[in-house]
C-alpha positions as CSV (number, residue, x, y, z in Angstrom):
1,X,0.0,0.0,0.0
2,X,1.7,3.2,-1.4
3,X,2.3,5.9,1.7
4,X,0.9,9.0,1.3
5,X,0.7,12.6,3.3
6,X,-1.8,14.6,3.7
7,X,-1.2,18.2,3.9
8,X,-4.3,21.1,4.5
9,X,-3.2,24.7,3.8
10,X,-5.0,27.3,5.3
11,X,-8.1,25.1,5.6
12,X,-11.2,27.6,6.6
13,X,-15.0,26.5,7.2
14,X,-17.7,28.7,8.5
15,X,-20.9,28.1,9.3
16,X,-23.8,30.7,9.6
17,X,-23.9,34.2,8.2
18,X,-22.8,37.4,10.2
19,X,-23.1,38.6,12.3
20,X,-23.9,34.7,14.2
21,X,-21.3,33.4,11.9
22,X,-19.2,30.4,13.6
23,X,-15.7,29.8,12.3
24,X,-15.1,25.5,13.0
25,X,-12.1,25.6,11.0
26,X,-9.5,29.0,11.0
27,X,-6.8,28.6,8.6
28,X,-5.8,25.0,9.4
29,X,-2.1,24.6,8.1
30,X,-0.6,20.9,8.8
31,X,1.2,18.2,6.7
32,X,0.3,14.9,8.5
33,X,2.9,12.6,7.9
34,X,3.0,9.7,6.0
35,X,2.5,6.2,7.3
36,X,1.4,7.7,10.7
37,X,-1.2,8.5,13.6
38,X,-2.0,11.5,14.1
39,X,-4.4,12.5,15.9
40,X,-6.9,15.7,16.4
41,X,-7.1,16.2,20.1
42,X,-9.9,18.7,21.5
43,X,-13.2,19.5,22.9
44,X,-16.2,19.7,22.1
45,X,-16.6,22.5,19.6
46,X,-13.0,22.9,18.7
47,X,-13.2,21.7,14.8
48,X,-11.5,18.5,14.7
49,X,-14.5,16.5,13.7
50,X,-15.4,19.1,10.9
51,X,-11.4,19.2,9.8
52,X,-11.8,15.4,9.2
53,X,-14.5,16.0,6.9
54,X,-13.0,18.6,4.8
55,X,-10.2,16.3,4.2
56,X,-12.9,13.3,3.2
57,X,-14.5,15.5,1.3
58,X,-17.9,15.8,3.4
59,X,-17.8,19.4,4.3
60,X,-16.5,21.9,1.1
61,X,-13.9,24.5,2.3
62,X,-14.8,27.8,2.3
63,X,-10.7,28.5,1.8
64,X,-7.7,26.7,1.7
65,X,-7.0,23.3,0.1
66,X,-6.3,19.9,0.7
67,X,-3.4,18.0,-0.9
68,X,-3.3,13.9,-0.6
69,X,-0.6,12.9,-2.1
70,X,0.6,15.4,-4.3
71,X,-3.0,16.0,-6.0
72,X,-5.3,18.4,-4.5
73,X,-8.7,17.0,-3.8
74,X,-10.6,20.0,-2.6
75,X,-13.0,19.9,-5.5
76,X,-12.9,15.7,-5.4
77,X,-16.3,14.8,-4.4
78,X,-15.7,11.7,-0.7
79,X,-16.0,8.5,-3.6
80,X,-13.2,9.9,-5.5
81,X,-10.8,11.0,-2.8
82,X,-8.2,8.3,-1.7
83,X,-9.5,8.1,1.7
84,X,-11.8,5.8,3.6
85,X,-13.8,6.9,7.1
86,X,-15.0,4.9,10.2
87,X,-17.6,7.0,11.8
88,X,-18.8,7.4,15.2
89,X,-21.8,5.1,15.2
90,X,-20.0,2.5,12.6
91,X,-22.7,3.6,9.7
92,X,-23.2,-0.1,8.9
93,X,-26.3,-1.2,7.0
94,X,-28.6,-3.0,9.9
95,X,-30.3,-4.9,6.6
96,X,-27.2,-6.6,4.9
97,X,-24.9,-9.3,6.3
98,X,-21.5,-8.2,7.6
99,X,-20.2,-9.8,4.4
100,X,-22.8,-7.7,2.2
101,X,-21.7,-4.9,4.8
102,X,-18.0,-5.2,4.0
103,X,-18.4,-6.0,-0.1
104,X,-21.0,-3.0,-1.3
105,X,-18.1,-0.9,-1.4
106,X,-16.3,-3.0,-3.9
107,X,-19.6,-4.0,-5.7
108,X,-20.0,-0.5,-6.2
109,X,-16.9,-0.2,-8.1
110,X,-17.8,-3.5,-9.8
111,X,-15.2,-5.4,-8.5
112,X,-15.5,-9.1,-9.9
113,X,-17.2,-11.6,-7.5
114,X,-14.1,-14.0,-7.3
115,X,-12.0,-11.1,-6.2
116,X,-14.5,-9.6,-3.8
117,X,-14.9,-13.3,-2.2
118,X,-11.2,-13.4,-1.9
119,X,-10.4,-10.0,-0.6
120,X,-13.5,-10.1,2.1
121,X,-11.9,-14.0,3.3
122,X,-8.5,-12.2,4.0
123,X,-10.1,-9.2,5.7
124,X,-12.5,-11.8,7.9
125,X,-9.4,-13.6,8.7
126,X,-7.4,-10.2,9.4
127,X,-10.1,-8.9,12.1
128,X,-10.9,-12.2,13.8
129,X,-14.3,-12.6,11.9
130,X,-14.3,-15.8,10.6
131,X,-17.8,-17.3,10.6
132,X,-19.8,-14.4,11.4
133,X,-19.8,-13.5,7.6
134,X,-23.9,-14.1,7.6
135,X,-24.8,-12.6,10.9
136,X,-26.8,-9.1,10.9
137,X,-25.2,-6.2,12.8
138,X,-27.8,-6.2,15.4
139,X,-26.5,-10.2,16.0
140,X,-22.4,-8.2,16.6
141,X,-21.2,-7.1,20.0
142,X,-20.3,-3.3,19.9
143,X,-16.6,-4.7,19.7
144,X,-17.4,-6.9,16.5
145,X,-20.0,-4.1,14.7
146,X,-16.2,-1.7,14.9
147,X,-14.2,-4.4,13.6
148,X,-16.1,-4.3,10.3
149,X,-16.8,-1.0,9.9
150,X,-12.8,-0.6,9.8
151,X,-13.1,-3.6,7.7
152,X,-15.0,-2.4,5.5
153,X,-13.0,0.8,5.0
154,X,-10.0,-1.1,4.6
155,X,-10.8,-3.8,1.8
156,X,-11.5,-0.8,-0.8
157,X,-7.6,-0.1,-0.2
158,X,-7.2,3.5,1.0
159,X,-4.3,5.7,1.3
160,X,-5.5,7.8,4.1
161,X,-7.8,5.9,6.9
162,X,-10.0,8.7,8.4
163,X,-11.4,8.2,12.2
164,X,-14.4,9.7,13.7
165,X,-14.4,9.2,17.8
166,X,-14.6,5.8,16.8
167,X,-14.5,4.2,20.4
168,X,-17.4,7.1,21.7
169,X,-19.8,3.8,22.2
170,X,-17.5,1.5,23.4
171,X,-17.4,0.5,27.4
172,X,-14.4,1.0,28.8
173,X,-12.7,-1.8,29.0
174,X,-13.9,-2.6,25.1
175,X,-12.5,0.6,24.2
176,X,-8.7,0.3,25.6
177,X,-9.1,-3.3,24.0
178,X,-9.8,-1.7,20.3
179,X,-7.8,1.4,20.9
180,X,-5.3,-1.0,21.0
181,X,-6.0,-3.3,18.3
182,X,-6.7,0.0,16.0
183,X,-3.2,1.0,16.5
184,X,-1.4,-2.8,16.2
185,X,-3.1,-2.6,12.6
186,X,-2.0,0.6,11.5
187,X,1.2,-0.2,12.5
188,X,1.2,-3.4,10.1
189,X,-0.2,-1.8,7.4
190,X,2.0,1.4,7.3
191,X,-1.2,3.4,6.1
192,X,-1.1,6.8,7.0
193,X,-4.1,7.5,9.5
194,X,-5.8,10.8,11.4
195,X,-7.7,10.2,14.5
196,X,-10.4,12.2,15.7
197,X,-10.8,12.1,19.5
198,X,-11.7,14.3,22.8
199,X,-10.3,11.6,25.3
200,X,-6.9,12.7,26.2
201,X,-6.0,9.2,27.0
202,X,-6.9,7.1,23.7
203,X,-4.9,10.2,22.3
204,X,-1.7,9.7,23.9
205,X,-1.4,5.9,23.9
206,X,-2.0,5.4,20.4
207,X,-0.5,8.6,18.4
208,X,2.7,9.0,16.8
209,X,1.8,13.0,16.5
210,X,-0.9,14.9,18.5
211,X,-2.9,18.2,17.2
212,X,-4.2,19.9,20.2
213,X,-7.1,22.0,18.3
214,X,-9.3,25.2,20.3
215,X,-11.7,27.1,18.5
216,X,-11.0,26.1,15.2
217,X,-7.3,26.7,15.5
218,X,-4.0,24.6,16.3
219,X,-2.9,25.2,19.7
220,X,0.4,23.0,19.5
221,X,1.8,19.6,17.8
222,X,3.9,17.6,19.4
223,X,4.5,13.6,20.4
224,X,2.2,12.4,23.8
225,X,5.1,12.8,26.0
226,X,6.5,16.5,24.5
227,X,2.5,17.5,24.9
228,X,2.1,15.9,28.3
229,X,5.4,17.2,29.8
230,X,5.7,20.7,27.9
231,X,2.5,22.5,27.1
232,X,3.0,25.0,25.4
233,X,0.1,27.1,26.4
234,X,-2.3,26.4,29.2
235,X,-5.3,25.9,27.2
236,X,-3.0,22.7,26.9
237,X,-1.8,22.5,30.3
238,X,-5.2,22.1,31.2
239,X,-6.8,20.1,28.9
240,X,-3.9,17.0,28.8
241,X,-4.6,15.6,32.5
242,X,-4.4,17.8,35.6
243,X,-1.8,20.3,36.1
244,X,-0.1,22.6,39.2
245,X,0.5,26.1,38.2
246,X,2.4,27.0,41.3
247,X,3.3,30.7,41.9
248,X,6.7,32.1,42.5
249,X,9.3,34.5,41.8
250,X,12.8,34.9,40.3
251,X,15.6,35.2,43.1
252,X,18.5,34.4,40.7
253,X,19.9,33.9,37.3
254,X,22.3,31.8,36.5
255,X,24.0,30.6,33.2
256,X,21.0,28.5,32.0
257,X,19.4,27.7,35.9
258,X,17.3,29.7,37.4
259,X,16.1,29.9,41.1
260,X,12.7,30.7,42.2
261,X,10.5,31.5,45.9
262,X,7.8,29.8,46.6
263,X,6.7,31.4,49.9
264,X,10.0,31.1,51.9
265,X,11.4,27.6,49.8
266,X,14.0,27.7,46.8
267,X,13.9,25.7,43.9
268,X,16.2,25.3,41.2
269,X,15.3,24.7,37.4
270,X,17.0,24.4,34.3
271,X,15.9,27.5,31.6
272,X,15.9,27.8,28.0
273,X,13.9,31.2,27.6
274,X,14.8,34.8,29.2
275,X,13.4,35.9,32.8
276,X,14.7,38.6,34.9
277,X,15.0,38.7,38.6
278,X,11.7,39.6,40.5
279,X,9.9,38.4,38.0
280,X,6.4,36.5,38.8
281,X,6.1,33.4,37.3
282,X,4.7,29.8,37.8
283,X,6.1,26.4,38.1
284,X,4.1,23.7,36.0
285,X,4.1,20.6,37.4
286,X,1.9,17.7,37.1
287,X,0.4,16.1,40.4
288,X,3.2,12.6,40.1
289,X,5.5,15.1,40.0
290,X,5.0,16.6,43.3
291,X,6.2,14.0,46.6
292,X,5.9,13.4,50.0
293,X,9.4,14.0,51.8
294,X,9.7,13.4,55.7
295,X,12.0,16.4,56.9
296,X,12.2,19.9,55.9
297,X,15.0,21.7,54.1
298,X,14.9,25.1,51.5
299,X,14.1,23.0,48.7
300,X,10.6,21.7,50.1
301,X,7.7,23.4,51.3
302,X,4.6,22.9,53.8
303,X,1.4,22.5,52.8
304,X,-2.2,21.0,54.4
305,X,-4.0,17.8,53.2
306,X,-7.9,19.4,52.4
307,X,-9.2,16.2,50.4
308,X,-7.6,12.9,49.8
309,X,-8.7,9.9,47.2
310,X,-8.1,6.4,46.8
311,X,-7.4,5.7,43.0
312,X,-6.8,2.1,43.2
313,X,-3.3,2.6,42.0
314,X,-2.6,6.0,43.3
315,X,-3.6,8.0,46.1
316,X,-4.7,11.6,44.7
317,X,-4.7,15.2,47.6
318,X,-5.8,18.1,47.2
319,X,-3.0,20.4,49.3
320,X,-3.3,23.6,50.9
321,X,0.0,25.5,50.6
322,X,1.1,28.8,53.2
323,X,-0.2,30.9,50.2
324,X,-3.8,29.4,50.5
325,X,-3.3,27.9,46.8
326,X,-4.6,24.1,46.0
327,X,-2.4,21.9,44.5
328,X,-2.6,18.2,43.6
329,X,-0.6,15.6,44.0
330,X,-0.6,11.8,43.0
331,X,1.2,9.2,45.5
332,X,1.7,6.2,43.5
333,X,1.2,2.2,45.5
334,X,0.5,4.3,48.6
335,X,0.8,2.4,51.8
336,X,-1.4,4.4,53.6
337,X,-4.3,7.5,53.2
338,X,-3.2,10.6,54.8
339,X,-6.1,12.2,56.4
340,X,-7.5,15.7,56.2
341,X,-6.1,18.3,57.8
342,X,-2.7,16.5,58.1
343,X,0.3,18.7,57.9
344,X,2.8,17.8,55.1
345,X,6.1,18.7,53.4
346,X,6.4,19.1,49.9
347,X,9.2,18.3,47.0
348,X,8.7,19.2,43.2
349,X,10.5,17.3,40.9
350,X,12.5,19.9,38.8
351,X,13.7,17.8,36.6
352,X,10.4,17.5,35.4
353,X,8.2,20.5,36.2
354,X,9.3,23.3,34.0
355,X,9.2,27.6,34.8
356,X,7.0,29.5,32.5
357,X,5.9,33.1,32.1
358,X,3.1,33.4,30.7
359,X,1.2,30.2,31.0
């Protein structure tokens, strides 16, 4: 299967007229990468669903184009675009077999029977189908009906696989299981993919690129652990798990370290950007980055335990510092809860947590 990117230039959709006009897409400018996962990553009502169908040919632009390949396709209606789409409630036909299902894509394109019966036995075999080849949808676990709506996509040989929250229906467990399985394939097949999602999670476990998207516009691209451990802004901060933004100010500047307050504790990072001394800035830290640390000393600082919650695998507070500010942390295999009210010292992991301005 021949690897393909996908590039959108200055991609632009609006819906409405003024002066209620909504802009879903503002000037989208990306080239997805060939033979990859990338994935759209927002909220509700940030575009990424409506950026997928410009590029499958569902929604026109209003500007920009989109380039598959090196042929633009803006004006290609979805049937003649080199792409293929699994939607969010599978779209399969609740009156035809899943072999029917999987085939009316190639008996559309009058694909010869003996070549449709042989690509649909490989694709069975592929997704762990075998024998269910007669079986309505409605007779398919939600698991099963997913398998061959991506089958179906799949056996008409795209260069581009499209995904629409494809796991939105799934339980929970069902969905890690397929998240999984949806990435093992795309990995085999080399075929380059974009991933529509709001769950932060499914994004970073099965991405090779991430596009965090707000109100129609690209807020930063990065891989999981560049967005997870250096938002760039904190629209992203926020949105990719729970973050700390811990007040302080510049003391001292040294070389490429710098050392900030935080109330009457001193913490060392390592810079990359200017700051001046006095400055007021924050430390961004996520809560496993924050510990527990028996004895004082003018790296740590005091805090009070206000809530406190048994995760299973983690214990997560909520802490009280000297300043009155609420941070969080995350005590992983904790041995015991610590109660409320409990008085506690503080370490941030500097290696980790990073010093920004403007956050």
């Amino acid at each position: 299967m021949e690897k393909v990117a996908v590039e959108l230039i200055n991609v632009t959709k609006k819906f409405g007229e003024e002066p209620n006009q909504v802009i879903a897409v503002d000037h989208f400018t990306y080239k997805f990468e060939e033979g990859k996962l990338t994935t759209l990553l927002g909220p509700s009502g940030c575009g990424k669903t409506t950026t997928l169908r410009c590029i499958a040919g569902f929604t026109e632009l209003d500007e920009g184009d989109v380039i598959i390949g090196s042929k633009t396709v803006k004006d290609l209606p979805p049937y003649l675009r080199p792409t293929g789409t699994v939607f969010q409630n599978y779209a399969l036909f609740p009156h035809m077999t899943v072999y029917e299902n999987i085939a009316y894509g190639l008996k559309i394109k009058k694909v010869p029977e003996d070549k449709i019966r042989k690509k649909i036995k490989d694709v069975l075999s592929m997704f762990q189908l075998e024998g269910m080849q007669d079986r309505n949808p409605s007779q398919l676990s939600g698991g099963q009906q997913q398998r061959v709506a991506i089958a179906r996509v799949l056996v008409n040989e795209p260069q581009v696989l499209l995904f629409d929250e494809p796991l939105s229906n799934l339980d929970a467990k069902l969905r890690v299981y397929m998240r999984e399985e949806i990435r093992s394939l795309q990995e085999r097949l080399g075929i380059t993919t974009i991933y529509v999602t709001h769950d932060q999670e499914e994004a970073m476990s099965i991405s090779d690129k991430i596009v965090i998207m707000n109100a129609g516009k690209i807020e930063q691209i990065g891989e999981p652990v560049e967005i997870y451990k250096k938002p760039s802004t904190k629209f992203v901060a926020e949105f990719i798990g729970l973050t700390n933004f811990i007040k302080a100010k510049v003391k001292e500047i040294k070389e490429n370290k710098i050392i900030v307050s935080v109330n009457s504790s001193l913490l060392t990072f390592h810079i990359s950007e200017k700051f001046e001394k006095g400055e007021n800035v924050f430390i961004v830290t996520r809560p496993e980055m924050i510990y527990f640390v028996p004895n004082k000393d003018l790296e740590s600082f005091e805090g009070v335990i206000k809530n406190s919650f048994f995760m299973g695998p983690i214990a997560r507070y909520e802490i009280a510092l000297l300043n009155d500010e609420i941070i969080t942390l995350d005590e992983a295999n904790p041995k015991e809860l610590k109660r409320k009210g409990e008085k506690v010292i503080l370490k941030v992991d500097t290696s980790s947590a990073f010093i920004h301005k403007s956050i």
